[in-house]
C-alpha positions as CSV (number, residue, x, y, z in Angstrom):
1,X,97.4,122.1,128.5
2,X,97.2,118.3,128.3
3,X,99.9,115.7,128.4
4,X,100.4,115.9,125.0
5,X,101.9,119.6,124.8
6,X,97.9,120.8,122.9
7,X,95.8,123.3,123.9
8,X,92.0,123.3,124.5
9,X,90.3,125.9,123.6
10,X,87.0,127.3,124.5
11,X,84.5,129.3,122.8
12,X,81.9,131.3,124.3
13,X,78.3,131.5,122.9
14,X,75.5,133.7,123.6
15,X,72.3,132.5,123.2
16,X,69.4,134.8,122.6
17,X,65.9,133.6,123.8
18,X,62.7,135.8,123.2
19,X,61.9,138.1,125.9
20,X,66.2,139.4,125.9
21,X,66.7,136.5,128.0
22,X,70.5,135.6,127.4
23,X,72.4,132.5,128.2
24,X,76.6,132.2,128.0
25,X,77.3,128.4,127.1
26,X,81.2,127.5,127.6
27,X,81.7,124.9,124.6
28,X,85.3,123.1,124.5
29,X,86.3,123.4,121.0
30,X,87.9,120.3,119.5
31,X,91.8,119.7,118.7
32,X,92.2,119.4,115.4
33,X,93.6,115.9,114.4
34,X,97.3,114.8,114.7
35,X,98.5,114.1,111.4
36,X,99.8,110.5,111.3
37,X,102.2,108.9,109.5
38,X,102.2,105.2,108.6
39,X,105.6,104.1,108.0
40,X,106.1,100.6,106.4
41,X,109.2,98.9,106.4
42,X,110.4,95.5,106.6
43,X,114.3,96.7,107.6
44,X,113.9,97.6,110.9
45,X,117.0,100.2,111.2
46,X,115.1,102.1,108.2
47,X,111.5,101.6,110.0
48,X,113.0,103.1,113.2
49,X,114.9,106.2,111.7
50,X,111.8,107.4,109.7
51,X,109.5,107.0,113.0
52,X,112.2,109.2,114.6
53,X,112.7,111.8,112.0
54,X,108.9,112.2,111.8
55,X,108.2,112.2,115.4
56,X,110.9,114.9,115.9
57,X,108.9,116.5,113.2
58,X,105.8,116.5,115.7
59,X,104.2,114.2,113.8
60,X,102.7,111.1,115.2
61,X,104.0,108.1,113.4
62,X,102.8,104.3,113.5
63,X,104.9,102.0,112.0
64,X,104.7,98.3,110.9
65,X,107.2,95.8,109.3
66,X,104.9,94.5,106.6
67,X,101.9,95.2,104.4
68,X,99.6,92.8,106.3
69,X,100.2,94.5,109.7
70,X,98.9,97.4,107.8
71,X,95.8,95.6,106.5
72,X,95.2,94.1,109.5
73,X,94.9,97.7,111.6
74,X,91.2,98.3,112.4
75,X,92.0,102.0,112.7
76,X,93.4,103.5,110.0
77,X,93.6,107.1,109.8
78,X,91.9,109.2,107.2
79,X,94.2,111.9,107.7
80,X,97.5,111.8,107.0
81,X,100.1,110.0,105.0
82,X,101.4,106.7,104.2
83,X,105.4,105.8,103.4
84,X,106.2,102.7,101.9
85,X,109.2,100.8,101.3
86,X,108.6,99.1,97.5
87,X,110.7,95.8,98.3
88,X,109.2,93.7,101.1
89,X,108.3,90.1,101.4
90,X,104.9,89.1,100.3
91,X,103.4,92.5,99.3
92,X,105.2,95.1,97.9
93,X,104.6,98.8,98.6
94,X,102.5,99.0,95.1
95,X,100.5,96.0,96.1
96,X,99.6,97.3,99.3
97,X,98.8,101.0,98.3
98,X,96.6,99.3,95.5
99,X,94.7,97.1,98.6
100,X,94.5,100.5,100.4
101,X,93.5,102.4,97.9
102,X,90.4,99.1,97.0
103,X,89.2,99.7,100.7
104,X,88.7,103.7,100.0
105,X,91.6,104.4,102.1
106,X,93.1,107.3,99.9
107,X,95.4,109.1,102.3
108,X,98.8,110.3,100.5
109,X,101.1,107.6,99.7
110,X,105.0,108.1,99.0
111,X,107.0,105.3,97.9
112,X,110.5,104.7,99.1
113,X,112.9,102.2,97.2
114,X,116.1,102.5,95.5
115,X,117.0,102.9,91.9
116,X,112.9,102.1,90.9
117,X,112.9,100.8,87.2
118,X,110.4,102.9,84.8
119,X,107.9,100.3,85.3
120,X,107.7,101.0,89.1
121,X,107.5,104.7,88.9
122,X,105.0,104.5,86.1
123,X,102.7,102.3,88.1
124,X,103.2,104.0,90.9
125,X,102.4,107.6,89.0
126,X,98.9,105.7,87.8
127,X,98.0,105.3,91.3
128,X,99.2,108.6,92.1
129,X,102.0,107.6,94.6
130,X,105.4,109.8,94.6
131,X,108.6,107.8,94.5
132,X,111.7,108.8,96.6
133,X,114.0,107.4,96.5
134,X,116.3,105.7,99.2
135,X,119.8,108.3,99.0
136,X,117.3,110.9,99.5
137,X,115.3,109.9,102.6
138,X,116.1,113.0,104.5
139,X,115.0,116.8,104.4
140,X,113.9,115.5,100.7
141,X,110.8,112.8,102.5
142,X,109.8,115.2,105.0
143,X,108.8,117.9,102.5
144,X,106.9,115.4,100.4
145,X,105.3,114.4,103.5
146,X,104.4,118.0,104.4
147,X,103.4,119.0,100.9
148,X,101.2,115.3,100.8
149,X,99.5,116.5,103.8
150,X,98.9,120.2,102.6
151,X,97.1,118.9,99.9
152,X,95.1,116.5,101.2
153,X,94.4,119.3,103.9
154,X,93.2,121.5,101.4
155,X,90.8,119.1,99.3
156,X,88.8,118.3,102.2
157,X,88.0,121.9,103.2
């Protein structure tokens, strides 16, 4: 096992050569990728309970406190999903998932905010982004985030 509680796995392979010469190769078989959460948040008591409640999930979570920290990230996943708070300074969740979404970044995006007005939730359903809202940030998130992941799982295989 390594430090991070995975397991390596190996697979054995038998090579056949003319002449019933046979060769066993070890090969290490690769971890699947971690799932990662982006959280983005500009309250800092909010950003710090979802990184918890997702990391307690198992999942591994990198949070920022605006939309530009995002954008500014040279390594951005392409698996897993994004959680955005709707009201921060500058760049609101929309305007950021839109600047992802312009880059080819399409990983899952759910949008938190409270009591969204029918404009945000139908611009957010034309980009394809769920909204949760704020009361609900619980049990509630983590299944979307789950369910966002199974589904981005499944139309890439």
């Amino acid at each position: 096992m390594d430090q991070s509680g995975g397991r390596t796995f190996v697979i054995q392979i038998i090579i056949r050569f003319p002449f019933s010469r046979e060769r066993n190769l070890m090969v290490p078989q690769l971890k699947p990728a971690k799932q990662v959460i982006l959280v983005v948040d500009d309250d800092d008591s909010v950003r710090d309970a979802l990184t918890n409640m997702m990391e307690s999930e198992g999942f591994e979570v990198r949070a920022f406190a605006n939309g530009h920290d995002l954008l500014n990230d040279a390594s951005l996943p392409a698996i897993g999903c994004l959680v955005v708070d709707y009201h921060m300074p500058a760049m609101n969740g929309l305007e950021l998932i839109s600047t992802l979404r312009g880059r080819g970044i399409l990983i899952p995006a759910i949008l938190i905010t409270s009591d969204p007005t029918n404009q945000v939730r139908n611009r957010a359903t034309a980009i394809s982004v769920l909204v949760v809202e704020k009361p609900r940030l619980g049990n509630y998130l983590l299944d979307c985030v789950r369910t966002a992941i199974a589904k981005q799982a499944q139309s890439l295989s």
